[in-house]
mmCIF file as gemmi writes it, N, C-alpha and C atoms, coordinates in Angstrom:
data_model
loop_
_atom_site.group_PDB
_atom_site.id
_atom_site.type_symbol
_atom_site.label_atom_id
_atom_site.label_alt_id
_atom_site.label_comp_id
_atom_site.label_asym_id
_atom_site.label_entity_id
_atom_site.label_seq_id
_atom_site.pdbx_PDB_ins_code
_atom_site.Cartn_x
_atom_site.Cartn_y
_atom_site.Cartn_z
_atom_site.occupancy
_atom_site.B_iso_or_equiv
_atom_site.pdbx_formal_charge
_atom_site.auth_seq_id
_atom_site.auth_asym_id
_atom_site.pdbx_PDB_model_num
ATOM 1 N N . UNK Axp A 1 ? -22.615 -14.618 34.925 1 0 ? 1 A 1
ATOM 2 C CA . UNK Axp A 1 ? -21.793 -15.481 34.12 1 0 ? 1 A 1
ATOM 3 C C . UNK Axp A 1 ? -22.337 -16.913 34.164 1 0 ? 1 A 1
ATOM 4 N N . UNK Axp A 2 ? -23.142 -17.594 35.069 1 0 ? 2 A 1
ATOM 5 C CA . UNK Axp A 2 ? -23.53 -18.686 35.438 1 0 ? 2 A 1
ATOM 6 C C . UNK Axp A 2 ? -24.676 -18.721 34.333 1 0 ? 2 A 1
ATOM 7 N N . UNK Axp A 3 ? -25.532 -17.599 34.287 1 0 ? 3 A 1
ATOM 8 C CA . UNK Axp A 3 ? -26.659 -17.96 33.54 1 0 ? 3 A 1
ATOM 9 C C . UNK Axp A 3 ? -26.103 -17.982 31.918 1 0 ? 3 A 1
ATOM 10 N N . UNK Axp A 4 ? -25.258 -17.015 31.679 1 0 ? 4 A 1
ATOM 11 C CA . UNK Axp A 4 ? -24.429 -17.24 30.406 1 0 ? 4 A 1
ATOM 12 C C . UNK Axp A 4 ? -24.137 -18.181 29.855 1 0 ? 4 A 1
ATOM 13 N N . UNK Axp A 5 ? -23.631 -19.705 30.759 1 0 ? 5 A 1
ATOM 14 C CA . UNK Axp A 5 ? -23.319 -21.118 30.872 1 0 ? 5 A 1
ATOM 15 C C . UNK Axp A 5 ? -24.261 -21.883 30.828 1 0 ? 5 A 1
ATOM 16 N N . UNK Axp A 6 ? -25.486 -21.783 31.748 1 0 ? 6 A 1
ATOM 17 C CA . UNK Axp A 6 ? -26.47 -22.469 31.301 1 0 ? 6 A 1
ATOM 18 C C . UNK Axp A 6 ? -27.165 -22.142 30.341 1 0 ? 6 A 1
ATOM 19 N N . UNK Axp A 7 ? -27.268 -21.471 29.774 1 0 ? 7 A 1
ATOM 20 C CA . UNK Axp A 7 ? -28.32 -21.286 28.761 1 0 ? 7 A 1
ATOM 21 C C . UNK Axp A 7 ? -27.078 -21.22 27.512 1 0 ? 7 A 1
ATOM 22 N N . UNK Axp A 8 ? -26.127 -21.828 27.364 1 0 ? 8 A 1
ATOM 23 C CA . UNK Axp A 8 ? -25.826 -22.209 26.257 1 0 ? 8 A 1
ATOM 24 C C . UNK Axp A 8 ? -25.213 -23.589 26.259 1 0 ? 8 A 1
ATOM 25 N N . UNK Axp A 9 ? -25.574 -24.274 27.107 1 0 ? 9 A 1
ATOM 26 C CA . UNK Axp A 9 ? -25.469 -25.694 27.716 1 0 ? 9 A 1
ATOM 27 C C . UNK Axp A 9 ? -26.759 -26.207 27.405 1 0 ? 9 A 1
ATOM 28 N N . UNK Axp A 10 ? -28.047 -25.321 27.221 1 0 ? 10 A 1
ATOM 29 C CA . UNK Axp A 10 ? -28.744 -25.772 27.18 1 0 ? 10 A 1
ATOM 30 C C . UNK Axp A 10 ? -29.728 -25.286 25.572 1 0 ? 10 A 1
ATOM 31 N N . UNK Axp A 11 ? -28.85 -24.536 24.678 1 0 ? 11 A 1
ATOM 32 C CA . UNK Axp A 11 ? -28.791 -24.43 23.27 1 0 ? 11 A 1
ATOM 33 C C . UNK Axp A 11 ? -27.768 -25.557 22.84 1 0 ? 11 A 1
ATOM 34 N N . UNK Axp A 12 ? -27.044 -26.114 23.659 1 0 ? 12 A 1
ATOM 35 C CA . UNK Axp A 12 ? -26.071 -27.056 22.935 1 0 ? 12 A 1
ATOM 36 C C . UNK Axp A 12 ? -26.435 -28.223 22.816 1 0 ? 12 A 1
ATOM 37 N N . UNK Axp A 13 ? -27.241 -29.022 24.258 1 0 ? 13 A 1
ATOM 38 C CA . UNK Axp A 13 ? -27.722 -30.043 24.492 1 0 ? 13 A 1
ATOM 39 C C . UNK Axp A 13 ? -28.589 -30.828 23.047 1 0 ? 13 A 1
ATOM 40 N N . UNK Axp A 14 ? -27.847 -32.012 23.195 1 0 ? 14 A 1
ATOM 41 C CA . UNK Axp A 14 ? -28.607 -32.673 21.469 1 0 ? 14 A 1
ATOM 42 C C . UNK Axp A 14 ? -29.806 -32.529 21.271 1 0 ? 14 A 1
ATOM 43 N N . UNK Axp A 15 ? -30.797 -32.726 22.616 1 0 ? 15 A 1
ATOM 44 C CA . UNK Axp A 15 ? -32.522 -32.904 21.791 1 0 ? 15 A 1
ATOM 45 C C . UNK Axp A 15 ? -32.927 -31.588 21.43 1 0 ? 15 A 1
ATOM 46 N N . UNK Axp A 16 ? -32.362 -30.474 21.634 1 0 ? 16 A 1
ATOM 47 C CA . UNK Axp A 16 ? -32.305 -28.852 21.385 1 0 ? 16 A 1
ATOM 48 C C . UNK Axp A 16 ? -31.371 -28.681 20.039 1 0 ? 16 A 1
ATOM 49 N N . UNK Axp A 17 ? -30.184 -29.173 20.078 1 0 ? 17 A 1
ATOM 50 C CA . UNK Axp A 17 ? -29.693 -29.207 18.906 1 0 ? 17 A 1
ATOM 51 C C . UNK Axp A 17 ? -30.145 -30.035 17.665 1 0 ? 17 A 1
ATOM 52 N N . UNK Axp A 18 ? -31.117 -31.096 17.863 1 0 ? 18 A 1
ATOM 53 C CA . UNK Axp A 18 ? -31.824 -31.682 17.138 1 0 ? 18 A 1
ATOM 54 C C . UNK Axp A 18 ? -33.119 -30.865 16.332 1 0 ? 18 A 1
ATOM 55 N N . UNK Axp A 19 ? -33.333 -30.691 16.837 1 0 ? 19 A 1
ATOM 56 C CA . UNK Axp A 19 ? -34.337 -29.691 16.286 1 0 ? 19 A 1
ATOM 57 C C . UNK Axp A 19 ? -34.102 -28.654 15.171 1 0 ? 19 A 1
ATOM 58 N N . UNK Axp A 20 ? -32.961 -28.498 14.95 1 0 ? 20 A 1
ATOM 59 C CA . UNK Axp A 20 ? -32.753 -27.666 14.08 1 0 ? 20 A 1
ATOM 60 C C . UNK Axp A 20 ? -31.987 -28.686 12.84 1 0 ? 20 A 1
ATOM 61 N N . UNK Axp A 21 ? -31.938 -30.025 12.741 1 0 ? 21 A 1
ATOM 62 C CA . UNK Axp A 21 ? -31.688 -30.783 12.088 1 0 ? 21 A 1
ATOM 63 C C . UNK Axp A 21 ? -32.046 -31.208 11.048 1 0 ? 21 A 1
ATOM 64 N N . UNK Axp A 22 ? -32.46 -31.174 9.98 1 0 ? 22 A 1
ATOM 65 C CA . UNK Axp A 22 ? -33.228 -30.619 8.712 1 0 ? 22 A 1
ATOM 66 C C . UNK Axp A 22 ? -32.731 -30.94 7.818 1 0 ? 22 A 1
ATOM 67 N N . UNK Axp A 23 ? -33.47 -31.824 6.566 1 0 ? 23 A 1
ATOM 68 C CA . UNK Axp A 23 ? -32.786 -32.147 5.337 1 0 ? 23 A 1
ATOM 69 C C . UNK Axp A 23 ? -32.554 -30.452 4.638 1 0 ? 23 A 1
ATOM 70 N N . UNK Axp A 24 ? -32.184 -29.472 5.029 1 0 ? 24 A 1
ATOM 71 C CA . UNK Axp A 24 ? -32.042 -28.363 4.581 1 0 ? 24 A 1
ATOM 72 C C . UNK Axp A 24 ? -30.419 -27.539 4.667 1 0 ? 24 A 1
ATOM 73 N N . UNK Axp A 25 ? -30.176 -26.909 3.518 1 0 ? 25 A 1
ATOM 74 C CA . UNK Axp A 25 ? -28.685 -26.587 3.32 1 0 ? 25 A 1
ATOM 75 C C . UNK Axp A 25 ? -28.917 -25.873 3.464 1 0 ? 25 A 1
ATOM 76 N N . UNK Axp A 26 ? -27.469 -24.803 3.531 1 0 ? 26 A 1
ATOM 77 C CA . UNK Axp A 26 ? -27.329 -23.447 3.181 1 0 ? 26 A 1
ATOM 78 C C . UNK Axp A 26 ? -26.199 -23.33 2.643 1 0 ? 26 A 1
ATOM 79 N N . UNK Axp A 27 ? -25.769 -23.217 0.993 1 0 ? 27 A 1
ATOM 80 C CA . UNK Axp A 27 ? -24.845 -23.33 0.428 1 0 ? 27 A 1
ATOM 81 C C . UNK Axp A 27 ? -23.789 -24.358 0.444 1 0 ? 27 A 1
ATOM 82 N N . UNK Axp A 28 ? -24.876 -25.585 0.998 1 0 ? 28 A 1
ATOM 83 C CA . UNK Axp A 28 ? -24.387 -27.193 0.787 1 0 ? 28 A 1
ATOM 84 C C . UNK Axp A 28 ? -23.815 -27.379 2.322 1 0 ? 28 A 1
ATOM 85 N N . UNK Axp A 29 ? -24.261 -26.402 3.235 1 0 ? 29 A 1
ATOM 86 C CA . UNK Axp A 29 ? -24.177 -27.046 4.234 1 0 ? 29 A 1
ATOM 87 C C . UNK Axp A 29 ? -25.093 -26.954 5.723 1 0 ? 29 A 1
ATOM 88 N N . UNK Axp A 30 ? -25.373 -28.337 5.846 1 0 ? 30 A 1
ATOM 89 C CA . UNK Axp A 30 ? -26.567 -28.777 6.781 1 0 ? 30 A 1
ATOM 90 C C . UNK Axp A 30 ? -26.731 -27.36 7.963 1 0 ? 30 A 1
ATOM 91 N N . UNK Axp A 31 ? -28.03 -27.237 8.126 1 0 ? 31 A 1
ATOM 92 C CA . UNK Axp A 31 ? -28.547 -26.12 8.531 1 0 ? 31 A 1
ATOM 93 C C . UNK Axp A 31 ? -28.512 -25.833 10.03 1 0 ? 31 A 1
ATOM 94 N N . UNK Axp A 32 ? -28.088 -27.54 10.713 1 0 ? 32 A 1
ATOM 95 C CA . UNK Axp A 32 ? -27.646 -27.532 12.449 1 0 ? 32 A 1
ATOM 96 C C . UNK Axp A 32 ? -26.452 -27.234 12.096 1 0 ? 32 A 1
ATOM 97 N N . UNK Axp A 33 ? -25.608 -27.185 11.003 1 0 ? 33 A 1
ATOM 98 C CA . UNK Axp A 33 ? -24.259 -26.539 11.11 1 0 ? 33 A 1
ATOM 99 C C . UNK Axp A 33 ? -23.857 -25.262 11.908 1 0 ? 33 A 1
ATOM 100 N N . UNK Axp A 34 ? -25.204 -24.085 11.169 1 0 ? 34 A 1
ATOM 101 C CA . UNK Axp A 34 ? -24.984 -22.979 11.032 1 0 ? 34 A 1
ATOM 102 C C . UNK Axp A 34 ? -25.645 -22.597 12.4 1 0 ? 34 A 1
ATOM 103 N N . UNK Axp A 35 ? -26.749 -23.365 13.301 1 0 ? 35 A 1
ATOM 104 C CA . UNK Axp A 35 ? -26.969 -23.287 14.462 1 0 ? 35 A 1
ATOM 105 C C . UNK Axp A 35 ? -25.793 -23.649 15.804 1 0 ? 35 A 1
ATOM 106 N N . UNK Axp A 36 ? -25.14 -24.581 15.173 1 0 ? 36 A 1
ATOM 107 C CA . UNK Axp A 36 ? -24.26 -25.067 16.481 1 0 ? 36 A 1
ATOM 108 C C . UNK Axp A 36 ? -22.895 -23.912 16.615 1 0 ? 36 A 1
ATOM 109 N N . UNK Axp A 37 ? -22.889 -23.31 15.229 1 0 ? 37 A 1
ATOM 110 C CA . UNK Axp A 37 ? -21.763 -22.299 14.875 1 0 ? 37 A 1
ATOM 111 C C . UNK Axp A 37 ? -22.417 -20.771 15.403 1 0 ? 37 A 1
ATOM 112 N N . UNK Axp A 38 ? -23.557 -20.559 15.697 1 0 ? 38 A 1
ATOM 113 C CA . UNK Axp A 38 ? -24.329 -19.409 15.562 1 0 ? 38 A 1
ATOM 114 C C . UNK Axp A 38 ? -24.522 -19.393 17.033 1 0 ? 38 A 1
ATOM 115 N N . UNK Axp A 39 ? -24.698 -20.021 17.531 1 0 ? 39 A 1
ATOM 116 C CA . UNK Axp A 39 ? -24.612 -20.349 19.267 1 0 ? 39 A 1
ATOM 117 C C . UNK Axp A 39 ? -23.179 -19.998 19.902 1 0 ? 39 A 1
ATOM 118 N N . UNK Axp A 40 ? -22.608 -21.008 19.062 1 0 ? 40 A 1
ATOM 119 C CA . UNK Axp A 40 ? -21.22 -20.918 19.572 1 0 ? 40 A 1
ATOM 120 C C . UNK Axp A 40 ? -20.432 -19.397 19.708 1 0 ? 40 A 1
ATOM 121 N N . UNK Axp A 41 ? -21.003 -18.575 18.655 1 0 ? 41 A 1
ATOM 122 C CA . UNK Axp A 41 ? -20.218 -16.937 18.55 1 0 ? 41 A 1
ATOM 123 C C . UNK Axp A 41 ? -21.163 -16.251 19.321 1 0 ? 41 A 1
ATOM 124 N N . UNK Axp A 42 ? -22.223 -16.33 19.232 1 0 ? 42 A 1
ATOM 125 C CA . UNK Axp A 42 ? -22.868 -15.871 20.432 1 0 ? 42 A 1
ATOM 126 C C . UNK Axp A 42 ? -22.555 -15.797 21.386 1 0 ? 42 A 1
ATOM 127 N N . UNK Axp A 43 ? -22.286 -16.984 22.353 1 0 ? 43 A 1
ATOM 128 C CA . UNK Axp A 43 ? -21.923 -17.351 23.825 1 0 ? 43 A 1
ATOM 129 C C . UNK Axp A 43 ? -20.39 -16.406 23.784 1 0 ? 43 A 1
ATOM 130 N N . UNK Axp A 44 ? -19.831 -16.539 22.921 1 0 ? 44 A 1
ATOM 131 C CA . UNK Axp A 44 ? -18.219 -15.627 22.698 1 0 ? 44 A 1
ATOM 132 C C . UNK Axp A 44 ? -18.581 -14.507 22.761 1 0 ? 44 A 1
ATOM 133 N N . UNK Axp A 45 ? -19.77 -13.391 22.053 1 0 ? 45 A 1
ATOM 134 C CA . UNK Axp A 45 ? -19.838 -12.615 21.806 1 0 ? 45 A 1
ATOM 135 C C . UNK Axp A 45 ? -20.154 -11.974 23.237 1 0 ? 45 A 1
ATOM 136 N N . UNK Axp A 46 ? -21.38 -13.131 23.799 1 0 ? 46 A 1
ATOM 137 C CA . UNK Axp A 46 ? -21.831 -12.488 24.962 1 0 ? 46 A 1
ATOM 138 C C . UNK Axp A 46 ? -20.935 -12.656 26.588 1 0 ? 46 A 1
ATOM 139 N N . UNK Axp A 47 ? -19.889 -13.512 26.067 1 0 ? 47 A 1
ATOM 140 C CA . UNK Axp A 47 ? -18.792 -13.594 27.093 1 0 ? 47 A 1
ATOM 141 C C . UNK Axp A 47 ? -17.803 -12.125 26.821 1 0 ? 47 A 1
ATOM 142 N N . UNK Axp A 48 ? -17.537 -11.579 25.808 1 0 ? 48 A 1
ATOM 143 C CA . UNK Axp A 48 ? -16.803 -10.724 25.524 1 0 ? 48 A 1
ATOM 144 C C . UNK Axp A 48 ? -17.388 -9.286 26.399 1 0 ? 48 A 1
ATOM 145 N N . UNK Axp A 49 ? -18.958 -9.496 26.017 1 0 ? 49 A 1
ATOM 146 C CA . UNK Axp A 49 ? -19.563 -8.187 26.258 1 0 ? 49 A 1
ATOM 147 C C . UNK Axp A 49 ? -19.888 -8.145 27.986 1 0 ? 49 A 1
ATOM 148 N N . UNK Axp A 50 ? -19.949 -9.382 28.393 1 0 ? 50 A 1
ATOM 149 C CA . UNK Axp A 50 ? -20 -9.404 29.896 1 0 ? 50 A 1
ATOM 150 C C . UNK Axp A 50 ? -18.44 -9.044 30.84 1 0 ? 50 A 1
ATOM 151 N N . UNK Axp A 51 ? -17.395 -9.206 30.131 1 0 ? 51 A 1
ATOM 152 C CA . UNK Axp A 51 ? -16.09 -9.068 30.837 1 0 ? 51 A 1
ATOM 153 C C . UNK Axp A 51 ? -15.641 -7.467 30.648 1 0 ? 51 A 1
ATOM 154 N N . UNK Axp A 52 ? -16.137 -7.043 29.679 1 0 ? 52 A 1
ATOM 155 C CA . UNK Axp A 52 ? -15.717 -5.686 29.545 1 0 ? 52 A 1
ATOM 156 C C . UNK Axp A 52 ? -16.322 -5.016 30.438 1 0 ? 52 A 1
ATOM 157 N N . UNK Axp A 53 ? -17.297 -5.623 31.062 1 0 ? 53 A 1
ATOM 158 C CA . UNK Axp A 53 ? -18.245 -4.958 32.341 1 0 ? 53 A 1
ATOM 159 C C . UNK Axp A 53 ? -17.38 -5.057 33.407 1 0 ? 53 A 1
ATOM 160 N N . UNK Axp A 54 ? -16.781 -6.36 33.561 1 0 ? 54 A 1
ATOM 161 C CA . UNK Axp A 54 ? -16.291 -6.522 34.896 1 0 ? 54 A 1
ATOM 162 C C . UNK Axp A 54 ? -14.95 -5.545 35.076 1 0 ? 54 A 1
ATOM 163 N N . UNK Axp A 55 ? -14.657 -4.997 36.717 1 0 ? 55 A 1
ATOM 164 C CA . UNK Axp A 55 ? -14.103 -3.923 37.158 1 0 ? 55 A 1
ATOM 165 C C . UNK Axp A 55 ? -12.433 -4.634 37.365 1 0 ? 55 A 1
ATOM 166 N N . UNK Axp A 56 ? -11.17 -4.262 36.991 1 0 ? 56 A 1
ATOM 167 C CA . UNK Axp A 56 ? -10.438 -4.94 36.823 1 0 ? 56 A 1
ATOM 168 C C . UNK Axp A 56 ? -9.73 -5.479 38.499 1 0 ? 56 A 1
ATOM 169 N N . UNK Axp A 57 ? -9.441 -6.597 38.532 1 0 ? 57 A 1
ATOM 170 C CA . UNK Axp A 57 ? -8.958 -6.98 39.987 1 0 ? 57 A 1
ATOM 171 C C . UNK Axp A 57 ? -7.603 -6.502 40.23 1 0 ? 57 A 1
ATOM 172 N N . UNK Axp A 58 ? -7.889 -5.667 41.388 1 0 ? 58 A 1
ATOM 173 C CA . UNK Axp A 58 ? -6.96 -4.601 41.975 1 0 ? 58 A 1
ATOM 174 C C . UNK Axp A 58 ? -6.014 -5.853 42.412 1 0 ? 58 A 1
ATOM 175 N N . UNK Axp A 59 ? -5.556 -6.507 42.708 1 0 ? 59 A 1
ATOM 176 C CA . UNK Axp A 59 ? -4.15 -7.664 43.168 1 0 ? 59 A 1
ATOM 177 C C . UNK Axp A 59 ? -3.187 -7.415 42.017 1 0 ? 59 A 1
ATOM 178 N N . UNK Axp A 60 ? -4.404 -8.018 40.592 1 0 ? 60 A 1
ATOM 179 C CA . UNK Axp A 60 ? -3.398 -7.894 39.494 1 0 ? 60 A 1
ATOM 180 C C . UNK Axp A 60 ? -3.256 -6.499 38.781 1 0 ? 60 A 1
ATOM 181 N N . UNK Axp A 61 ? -3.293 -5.365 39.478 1 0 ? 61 A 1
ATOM 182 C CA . UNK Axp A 61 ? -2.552 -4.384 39.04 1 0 ? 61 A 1
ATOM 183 C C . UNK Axp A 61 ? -1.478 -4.141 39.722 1 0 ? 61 A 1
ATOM 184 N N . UNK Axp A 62 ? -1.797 -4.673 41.002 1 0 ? 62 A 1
ATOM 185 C CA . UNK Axp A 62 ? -0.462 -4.166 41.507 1 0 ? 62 A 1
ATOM 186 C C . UNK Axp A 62 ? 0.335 -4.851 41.93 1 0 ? 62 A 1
ATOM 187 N N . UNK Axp A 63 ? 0.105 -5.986 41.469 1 0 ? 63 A 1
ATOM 188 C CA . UNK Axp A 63 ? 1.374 -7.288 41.03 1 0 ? 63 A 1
ATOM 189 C C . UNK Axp A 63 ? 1.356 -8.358 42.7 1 0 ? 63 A 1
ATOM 190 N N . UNK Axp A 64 ? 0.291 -8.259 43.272 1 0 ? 64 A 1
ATOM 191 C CA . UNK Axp A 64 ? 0.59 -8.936 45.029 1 0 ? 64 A 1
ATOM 192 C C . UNK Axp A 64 ? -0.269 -9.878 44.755 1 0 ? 64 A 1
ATOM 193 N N . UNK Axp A 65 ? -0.269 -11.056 45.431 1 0 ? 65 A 1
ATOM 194 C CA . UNK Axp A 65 ? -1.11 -11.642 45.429 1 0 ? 65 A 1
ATOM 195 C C . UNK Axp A 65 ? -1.599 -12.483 46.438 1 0 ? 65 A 1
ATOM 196 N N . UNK Axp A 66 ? -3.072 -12.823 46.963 1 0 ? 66 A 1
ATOM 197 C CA . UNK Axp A 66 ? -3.447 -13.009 47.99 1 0 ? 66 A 1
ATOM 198 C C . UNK Axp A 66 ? -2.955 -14.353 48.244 1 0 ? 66 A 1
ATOM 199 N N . UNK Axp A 67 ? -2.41 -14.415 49.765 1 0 ? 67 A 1
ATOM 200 C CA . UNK Axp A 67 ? -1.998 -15.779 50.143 1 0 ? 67 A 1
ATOM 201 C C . UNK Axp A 67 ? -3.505 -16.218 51.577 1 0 ? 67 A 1
């Protein structure tokens, strides 16, 4: 999950997000749009697909919780 975080901390970071900055549209809209948006569902997508991995924490099934 850590590397999940950095490496989209480090697709987000401006001189990385700069780069894709471009007098160029895509249906009138600027083309780091569709990068900062395309990252962004990614990191969701790949947060989604990493939790369905994880094994569910036995406390919260059975309602106790560690003191």
């Amino acid at each position: 999950m850590m590397l999940l975080t950095l490496i989209g901390f480090l697709l987000l970071v401006p001189p990385v997000a700069h780069l894709f900055n471009h007098d160029f549209s895509i249906l009138g809209v600027p083309q780091v749009v569709f990068y900062l948006f395309g990252v962004w569902l990614a990191l969701i997508i790949a947060t989604w697909a990493l939790t369905r991995r994880l094994e569910p924490d036995p406390d919260i099934e059975t309602g106790e919780a560690e003191e």
